[in-house]
Each structure stands twice: as C-alpha cells, then as structure tokens.
N, C-alpha and C positions, 0 to 999 in steps of 0.2 A: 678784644675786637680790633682788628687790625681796618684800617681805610687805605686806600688807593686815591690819590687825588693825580686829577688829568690835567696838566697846565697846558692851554692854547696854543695852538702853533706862534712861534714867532716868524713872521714872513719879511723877507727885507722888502722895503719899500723901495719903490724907484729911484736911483743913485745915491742908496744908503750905501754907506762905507763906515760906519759905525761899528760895527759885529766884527771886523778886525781887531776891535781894541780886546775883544774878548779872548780871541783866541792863544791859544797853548803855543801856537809857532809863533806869536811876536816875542824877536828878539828883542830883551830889555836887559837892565842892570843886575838883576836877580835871577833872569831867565837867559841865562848866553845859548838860545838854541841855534845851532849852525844850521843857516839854511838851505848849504849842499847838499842835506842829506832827504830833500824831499826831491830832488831831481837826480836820482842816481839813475844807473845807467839800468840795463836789463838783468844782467848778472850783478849786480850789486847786490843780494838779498840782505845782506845785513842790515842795509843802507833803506831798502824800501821795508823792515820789519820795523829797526827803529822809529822812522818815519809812521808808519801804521800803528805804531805804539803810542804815539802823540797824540794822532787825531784821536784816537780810542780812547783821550783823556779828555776832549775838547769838545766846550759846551757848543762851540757853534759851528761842531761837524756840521750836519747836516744844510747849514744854509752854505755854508762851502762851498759844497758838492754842486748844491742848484746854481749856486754862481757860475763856476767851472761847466756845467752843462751848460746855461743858459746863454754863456759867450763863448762856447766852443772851446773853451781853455785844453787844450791838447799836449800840454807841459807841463812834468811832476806831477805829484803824487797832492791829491784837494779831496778831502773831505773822508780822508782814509781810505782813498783805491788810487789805483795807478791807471794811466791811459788807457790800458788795455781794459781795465775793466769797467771806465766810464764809458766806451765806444757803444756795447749795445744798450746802454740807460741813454744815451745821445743820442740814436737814433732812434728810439719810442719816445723821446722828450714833448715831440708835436702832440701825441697823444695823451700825456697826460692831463689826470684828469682830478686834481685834490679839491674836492670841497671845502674843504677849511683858508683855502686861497678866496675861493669863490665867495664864501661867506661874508673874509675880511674886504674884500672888495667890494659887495653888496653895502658892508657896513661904511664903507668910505676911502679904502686904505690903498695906497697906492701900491699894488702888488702885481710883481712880474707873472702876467698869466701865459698858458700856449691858446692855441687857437681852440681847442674841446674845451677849457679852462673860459675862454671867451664867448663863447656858447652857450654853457653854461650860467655863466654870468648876466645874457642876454633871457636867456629862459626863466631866471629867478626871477630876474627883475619884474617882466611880463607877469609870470606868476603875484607879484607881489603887489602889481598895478603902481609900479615906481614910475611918473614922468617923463617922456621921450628926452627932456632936458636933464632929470639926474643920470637915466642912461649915458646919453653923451657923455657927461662930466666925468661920470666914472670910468668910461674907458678910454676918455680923450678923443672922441669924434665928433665930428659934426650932429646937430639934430637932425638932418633929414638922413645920415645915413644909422642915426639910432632908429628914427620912424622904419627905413626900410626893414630895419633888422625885426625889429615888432612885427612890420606886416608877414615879412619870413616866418617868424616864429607860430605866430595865428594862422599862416598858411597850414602850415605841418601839422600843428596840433587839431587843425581843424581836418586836415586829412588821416593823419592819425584816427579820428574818432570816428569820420565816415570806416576806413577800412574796418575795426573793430565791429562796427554799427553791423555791415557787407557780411561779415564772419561768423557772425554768430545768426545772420538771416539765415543764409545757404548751409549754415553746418547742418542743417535738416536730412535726416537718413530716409533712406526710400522706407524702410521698414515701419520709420514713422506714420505713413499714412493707411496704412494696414495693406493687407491683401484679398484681392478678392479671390470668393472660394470656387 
C-alpha cells in the first residue's frame, strides 16, 4: 500500500529572508554556482536552460517566484521562469486567491496576501466570529477599519441571501398555477 503525505504550504512571512539559505542558487564553498547565468540575455538559451535546471532542483522554487511577483522583480530568471513568463502571472497577481495563505493567516502568520487573499481573510474571520480586535491584528489595521470591513462583509452576505431568498420566490412558472379551461 503506497501513502501520499501532503505537507503544508510553507508561506514566507513578512520580511522573511530566511528561505534564501535554502536555496540551490546560493553561492557557497561546495556550491560555486555563477550567478551570471540566471540573468542571461534573451538569446542565451543555454544560459536560461541551465538556469531552469537549477530552480527545477530547488526546494524553495515556488516561494521564489511569489517573491519576484510580489515585488515586481522584473530581473532574471526567479523561481524557474524568465521575465517573460512571470509578466502574465504579475498581472493576475491582485487576483490571486490561495486559501492555504488565508488559512495561515487566519491561524496567525504573518503572510504576504493580495487584496481577494484579503477578503477572503475578512470573510473567514466573520465566518469564524474572530474579534474586530484579532481581525485588526491580523492584518495590521486599525479596529474601526476591521469593524467597517465586518459591517461590509454582513452587508453582502446579508444581501447575498435576500437575493437568493428574491430567486427562488419569482422563479414561479406561469404554468405553475394552472390554466383555466
């Protein structure tokens, strides 16, 4: 019988720079990786293969990558793609939307979210009946602008549910009420 085990996302936290030590591109005594070869030119392919070769070894590709989106890094080759191919992942970035961010947030962690990411994180909360005060905390805002974000939230959900409520009155067919002969 074979198992599958899922290990949790690892999110960097806010002005973590720790997940560098991890990586396959630091240059060390054992590891002389040249780091010319992650800024080649356009025609370089050999230069951006081997480069892609690397990341494709490296445990903390993927936080990378969020980095390099998350500050716009528009230089070389981060988390195994080249500029060109981070450009349209950077321009859906606002949209993104990972729950397991949200999650770790929710549980405390200081995690780079986007704005749906922050929404989200407002809507658990609610859901969870978390305190206007641990909201704040967790996203770093004021209480009265966590209270506004609540009363937002209960707006919508509360409009939400009238529309639903509205929809399923009127979805009534004329045929429903028979016809006369």
């Amino acid at each position: 019988m074979t198992t599958t085990t899922i290990t949790p996302a690892r999110h960097r936290s806010l002005g973590d720079h720790t997940w560098q030590d991890e990586a396959v591109c630091q240059r060390t005594e054992y590891n002389p990786v040249n780091p010319d070869i992650f800024f080649p030119e356009p025609d370089e392919t050999d230069k951006i293969a081997t480069a892609k070769a690397l990341c494709g070894q490296c445990p903390v590709r993927r936080t990378c990558l969020d980095v390099a989106l998350e500050t716009g890094d528009t230089h070389g080759i981060r988390g195994g793609m080249t500029e060109e191919e981070r450009e349209p992942r950077h321009e859906k970035l606002a949209s993104r939307l990972d729950y397991s961010r949200v999650n770790a947030t929710v549980a405390g962690r200081d995690v780079h979210l986007t704005k749906a990411e922050r929404r989200a994180v407002v809507h658990a909360a609610y859901r969870h009946g978390l305190p206007v005060q641990r909201l704040a905390w967790l996203l770093k805002i004021t209480e009265e602008h966590a209270q506004k974000l609540y009363r937002e939230t209960r707006r919508a959900l509360r409009n939400r549910t009238l529309e639903q409520t509205t929809k399923t009155d009127s979805g009534l067919d004329r045929d429903d009420f028979g016809t006369a002969a």
